[in-house]
N, C-alpha and C positions, 0 to 999 in steps of 0.2 A: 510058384508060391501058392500054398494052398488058404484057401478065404473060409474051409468050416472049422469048427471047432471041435478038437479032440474029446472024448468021450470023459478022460481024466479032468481036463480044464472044468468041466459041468459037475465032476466030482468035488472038485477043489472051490467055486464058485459055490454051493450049496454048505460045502460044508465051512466055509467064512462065515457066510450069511447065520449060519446057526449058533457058530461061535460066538459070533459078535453078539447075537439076540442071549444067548445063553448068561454069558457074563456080563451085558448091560444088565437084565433084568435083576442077577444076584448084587449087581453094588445099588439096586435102586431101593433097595427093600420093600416094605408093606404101604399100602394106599390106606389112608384110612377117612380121610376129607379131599373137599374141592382143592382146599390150598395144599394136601399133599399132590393131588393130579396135575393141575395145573402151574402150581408155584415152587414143588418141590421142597414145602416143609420148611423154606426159606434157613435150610440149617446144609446148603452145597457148598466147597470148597471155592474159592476164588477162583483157582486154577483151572478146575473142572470147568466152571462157567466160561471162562474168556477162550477154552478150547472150544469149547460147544458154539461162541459167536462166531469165531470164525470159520471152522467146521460147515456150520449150517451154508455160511456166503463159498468156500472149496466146493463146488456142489460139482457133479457130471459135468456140468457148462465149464467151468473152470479147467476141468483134466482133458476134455477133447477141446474145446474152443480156442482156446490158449495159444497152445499148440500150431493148430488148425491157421489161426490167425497171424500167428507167425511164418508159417507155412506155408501160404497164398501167394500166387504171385503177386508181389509188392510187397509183401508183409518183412513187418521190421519189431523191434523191440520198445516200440513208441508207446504201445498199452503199458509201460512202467509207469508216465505218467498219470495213467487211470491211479493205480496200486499206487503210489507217493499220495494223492487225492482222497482213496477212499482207507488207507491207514490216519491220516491226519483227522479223515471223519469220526473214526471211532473215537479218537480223543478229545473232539469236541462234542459228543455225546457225552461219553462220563462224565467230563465238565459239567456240559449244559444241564442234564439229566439223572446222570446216576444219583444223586441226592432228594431231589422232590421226589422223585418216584417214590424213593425208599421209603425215606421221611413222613410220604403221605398217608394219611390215615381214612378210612370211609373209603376211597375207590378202588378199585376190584379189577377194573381192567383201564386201557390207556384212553378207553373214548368213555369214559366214567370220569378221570382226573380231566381228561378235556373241558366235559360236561362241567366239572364242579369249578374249573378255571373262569372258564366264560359263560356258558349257561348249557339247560340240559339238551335242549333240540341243536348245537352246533357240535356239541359228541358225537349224538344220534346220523348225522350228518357225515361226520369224520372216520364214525362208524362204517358206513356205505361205501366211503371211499376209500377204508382201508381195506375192509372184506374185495372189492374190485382187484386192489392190486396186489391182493393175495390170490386172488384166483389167475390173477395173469401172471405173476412169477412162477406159479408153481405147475402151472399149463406148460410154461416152457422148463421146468426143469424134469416136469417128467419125461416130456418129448425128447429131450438130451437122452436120459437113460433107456427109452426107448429105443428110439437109434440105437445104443450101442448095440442092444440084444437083437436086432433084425438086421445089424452089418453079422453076427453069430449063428443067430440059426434060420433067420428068413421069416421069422411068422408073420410080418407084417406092425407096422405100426401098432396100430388098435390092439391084437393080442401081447405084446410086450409091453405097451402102455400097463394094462391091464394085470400084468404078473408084478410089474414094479408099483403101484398102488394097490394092490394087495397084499405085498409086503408091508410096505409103511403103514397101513391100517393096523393090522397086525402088532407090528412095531409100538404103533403109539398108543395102543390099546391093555398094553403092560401094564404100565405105572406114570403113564402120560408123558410129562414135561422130565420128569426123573432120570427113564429109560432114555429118555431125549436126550439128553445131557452128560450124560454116563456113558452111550454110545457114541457119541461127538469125540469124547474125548478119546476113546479107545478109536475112532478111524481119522482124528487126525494127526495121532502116532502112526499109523497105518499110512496113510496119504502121504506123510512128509518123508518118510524110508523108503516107500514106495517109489517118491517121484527122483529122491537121491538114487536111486539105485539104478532107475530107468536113465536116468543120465547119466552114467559112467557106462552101464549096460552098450546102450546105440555110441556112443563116446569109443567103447573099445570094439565093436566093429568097423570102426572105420578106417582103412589105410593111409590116409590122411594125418599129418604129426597135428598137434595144437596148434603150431604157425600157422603150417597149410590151409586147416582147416579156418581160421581165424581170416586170413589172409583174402581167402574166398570169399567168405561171409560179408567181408568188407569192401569189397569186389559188385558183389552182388545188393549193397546198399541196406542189408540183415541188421548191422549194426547199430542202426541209429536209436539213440533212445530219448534227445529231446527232441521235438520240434519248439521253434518260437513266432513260427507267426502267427498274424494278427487276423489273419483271415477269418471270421464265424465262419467258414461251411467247412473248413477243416478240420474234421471230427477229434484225429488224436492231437494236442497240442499240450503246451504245459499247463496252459490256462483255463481249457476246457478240462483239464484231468484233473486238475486241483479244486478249480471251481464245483466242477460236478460231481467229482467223489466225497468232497468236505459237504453238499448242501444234500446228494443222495441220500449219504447215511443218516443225518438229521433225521429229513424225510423217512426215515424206514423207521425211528423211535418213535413212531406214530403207530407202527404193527405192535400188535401183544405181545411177540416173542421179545421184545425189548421189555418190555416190562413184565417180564415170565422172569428174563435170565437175572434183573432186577434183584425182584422180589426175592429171587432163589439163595443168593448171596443170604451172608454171616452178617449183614453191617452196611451201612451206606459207605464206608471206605471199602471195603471190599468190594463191592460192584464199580464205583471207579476205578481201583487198581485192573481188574478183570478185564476191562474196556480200557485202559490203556497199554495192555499187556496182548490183547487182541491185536492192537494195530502194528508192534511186535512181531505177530505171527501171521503176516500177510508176507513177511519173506520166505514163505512156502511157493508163492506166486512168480518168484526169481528162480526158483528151480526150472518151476514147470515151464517159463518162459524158453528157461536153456534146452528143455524137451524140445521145443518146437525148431530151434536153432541145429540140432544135432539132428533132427530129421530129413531138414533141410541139407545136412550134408551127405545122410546118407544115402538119401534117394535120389543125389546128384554121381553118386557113384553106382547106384543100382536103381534106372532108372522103374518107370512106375510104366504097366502099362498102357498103351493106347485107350482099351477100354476101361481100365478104372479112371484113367485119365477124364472121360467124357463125366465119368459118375462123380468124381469131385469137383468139374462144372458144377452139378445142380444140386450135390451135397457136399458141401466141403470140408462140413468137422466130420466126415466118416474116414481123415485120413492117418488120424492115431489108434483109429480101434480097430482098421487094416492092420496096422503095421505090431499090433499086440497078437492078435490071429494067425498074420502070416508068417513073423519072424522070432518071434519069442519063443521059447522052448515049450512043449510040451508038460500043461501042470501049471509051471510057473505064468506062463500068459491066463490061466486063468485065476490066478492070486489076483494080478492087476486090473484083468476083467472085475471080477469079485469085489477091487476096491472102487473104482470108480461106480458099480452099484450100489456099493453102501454108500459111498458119498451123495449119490441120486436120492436113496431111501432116506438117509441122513435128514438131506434138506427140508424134501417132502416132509415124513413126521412130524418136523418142527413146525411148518405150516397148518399141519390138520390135527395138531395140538391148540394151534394159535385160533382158528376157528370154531375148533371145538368149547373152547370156552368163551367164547365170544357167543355162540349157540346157548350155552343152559346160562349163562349171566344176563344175557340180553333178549332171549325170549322166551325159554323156557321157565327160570325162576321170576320172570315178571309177568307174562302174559299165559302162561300155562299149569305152572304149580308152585304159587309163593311160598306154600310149605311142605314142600318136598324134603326128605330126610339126606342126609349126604350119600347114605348108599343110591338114593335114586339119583340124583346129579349127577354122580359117576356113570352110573349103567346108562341115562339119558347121554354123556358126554361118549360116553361109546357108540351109539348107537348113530350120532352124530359124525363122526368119525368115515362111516363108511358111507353118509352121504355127502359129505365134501371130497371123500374120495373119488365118486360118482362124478361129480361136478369136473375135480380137476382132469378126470380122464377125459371129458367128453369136449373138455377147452384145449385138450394138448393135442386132440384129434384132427381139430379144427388149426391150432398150429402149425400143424405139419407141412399143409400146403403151402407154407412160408419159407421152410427150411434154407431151399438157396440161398436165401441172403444170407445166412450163417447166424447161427444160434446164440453167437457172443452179441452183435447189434439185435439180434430181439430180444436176448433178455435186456438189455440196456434202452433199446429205445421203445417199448411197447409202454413200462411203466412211468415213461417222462411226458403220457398225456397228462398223468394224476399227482405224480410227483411234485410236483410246484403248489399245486392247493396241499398236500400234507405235509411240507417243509413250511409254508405260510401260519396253517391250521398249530403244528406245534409249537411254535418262534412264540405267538401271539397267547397261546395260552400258557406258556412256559414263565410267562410275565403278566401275564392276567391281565389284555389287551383285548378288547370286542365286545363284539355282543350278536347276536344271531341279523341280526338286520342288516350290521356292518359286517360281518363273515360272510353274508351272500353275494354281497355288490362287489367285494374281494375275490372270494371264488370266482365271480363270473369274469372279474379280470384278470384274473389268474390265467381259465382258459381259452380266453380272446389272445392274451398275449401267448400261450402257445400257437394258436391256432397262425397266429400273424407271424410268429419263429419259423414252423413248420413249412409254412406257405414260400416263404424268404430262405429257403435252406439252410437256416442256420444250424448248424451241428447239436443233435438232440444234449449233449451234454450239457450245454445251455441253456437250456429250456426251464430246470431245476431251479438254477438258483436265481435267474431274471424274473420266470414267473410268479417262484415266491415271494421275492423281495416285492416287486410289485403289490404283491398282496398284503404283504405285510404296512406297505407305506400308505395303502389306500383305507386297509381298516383305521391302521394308529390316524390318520387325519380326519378321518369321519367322529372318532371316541375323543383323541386326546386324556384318557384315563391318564390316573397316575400310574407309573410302572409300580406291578408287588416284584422286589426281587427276590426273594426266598426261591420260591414256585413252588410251596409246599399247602399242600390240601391239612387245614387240620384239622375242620369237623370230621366227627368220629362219624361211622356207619350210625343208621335208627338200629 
């Protein structure tokens, strides 16, 4: 079986790449302000939006890891309960969120409404911690898309890091959050045909009927999709999956791109509808589960060899982007190549959109040029752009030497140091609880109680919503405020 990639495939991969760029950038129209770059003109369709949330989370980790994980020896269909977890989350988002955000008047970005919730140095604060676990999701999501292009042509991490964050620069450097959203929606019509297609594809090479093949899987222990015990260091369970997909996403409406895709909506009912319509379209994630399944059957009838054998030892998601190289047709493996790179770029953009405006809102128009014109905020928001790109290549760099463990547990447990202080930090201001005095003594118990999780093996999925809640019980007893339940900011900007 041959492991390079055909000359067409590099034809077909570039020319996706240019397509998608070509017609995101025509349904995005003209920039003309910050809040067209950043917030998309707040005149985007619901639909578009709730593509684009989920979209952003389908990233490269999602299309090899999946897979991959199901793959493994041992591996079974128990990450469903992740996906029942983090689709319930998105609906407790629009609940909790989609409305204040909307509703609120004066703040500009999410550690602004924090700021304005509770006071301005626990934003400032929230701020640091969300810019951290921006930079660590998107370390690993480059490193994902990375790998794929050095399982294809060999240049080495570093050089494919580098060609896929220069894409997304690029990318987001259009029409910002706009181009972001417009092309979400165009690759997760691409992503979900894709990954249909890829399962009946491996499906119909296999000699094996549906029984058989069923039969085996079941055999082989493939099938399981709940566990219930009670165990904490059992990472996949129903409780860890529920619990930590419901308290992750929380924790993520603390990023800007929650309150980008927000703002971008027609209405504060349309951004709820968008986020409940999102969790929806996390049954993209039961395809790709059944990829990993049919993998598994077919490289039980043609087996793998000795030496790639040893290499998914020490790298294990490299065993879908084999199997697009070696067996998929000529062309068409690089349609699918192609799509798991826009989904890479996908994600990325949103990211270096998301710090992008965090950059001219939070330092440049305060500390650099309060009255800069909107054309300069933009040009400054670009220029910005290619130094968070900077940043995330030289974190995904440093990721790398991680890979063995497998790309699905580091994107998941890397950010569940932080995760519990920013599920805590938004609960609290979400209700207008705290005060910077009592937000510290909480943080810092926030990451004791990681710290003592971690120590104690308890499965990082836990980590989320014990150490929040911790924090959230230690601020509200220190204040005792009255709860605001609106959660709506309604002084106007100066």
């Amino acid at each position: 079986m041959s492991s390079e990639v055909h000359p067409l495939d590099f034809v077909v991969i570039i020319a996706v790449l240019i397509l998608v760029t070509v017609i995101g950038h025509r349904l995005s129209g003209t920039i003309k302000s910050r809040n067209d770059f950043f917030n998309g003109g707040s005149n985007l369709p619901w639909w578009v939006v709730s593509t684009s949330i989920i979209a952003t989370l389908v990233s490269a980790v999602t299309f090899i890891s999946v897979p991959a994980a199901v793959f493994a020896p041992g591996g079974n269909l128990t990450y469903f309960q992740v996906i029942l977890g983090l689709a319930a989350g998105k609906i407790a988002v629009g609940v909790l969120l989609a409305r204040p955000f909307y509703d609120s008047r004066g703040p500009a970005t999410t550690y602004e409404y924090i700021g304005a919730r509770i006071d301005s140095r626990t934003g400032e604060l929230s701020m640091v911690l969300g810019l951290l676990l921006g930079v660590i999701n998107s370390g690993v999501k480059l490193l994902t898309a990375a790998l794929v292009l050095d399982v294809m042509v060999g240049w080495g991490i570093a050089w494919c890091a580098l060609f896929v964050v220069s894409v997304s620069v690029f990318w987001s450097s259009l029409a910002g959050i706009k181009t972001v959203i417009w092309t979400d929606f165009l690759l997760f019509v691409f992503f979900t045909l894709g990954a249909v297609f890829m399962l009946v594809f491996i499906g119909m090479k296999l000699d094996q009927t549906v029984y058989e093949g069923l039969h085996y899987l079941d055999q082989q222990a493939r099938l399981v999709l709940f566990d219930f015990s009670v165990d904490p260091e059992v990472r996949y369970t129903i409780w860890a999956g529920v619990l930590g997909g419901i308290s992750l996403n929380i924790a993520q409406a603390t990023t800007q791109g929650t309150w980008q895709r927000v703002k971008a909506c027609r209405s504060a009912g349309d951004a709820q509808k968008a986020y409940n319509w999102a969790a929806v379209c996390y049954l993209v994630h039961l395809i790709i589960l059944g990829v990993g399944l049919v993998l598994v059957l077919f490289y039980a009838e043609n087996p793998l060899s000795k030496d790639f054998e040893i290499i998914l030892q020490e790298s294990p998601d490299r065993i879908f982007p084999f199997f697009l190289i070696s067996e998929m047709p000529v062309g068409l493996s690089g349609l699918f190549i192609a799509a798991i790179f826009a989904a890479a770029i996908s994600t990325l953009d949103s990211s270096l959109t998301e710090t992008a405006d965090l950059t001219v809102r939070h330092i440049y128009e305060r500390f650099v040029n309060p009255g800069a014109s909107e054309t300069q905020f933009v040009s400054v928001a670009r220029i910005s752009l290619v130094f968070w790109g900077a940043i995330f290549l030289g974190v995904s760099i440093l990721f790398s030497r991680y890979s063995a463990e497998g790309l699905l547990n580091l994107t998941f447990q890397l950010p569940n140091y932080v995760y519990g202080a920013l599920l805590g930090t938004i609960v609290l201001a979400r209700y207008g609880i705290g005060r910077f005095s009592s937000f510290i003594v909480g943080f810092l118990v926030s990451c004791l109680v990681v710290l003592l999780l971690s120590q104690f093996d308890i499965a990082f999925f836990y980590w989320c919503p014990i150490s929040g809640l911790a924090m959230c019980l230690v601020v509200w007893s220190m204040e005792r405020t009255q709860i605001e339940w609106s959660g709506v900011v309604r002084q106007e900007a100066d």
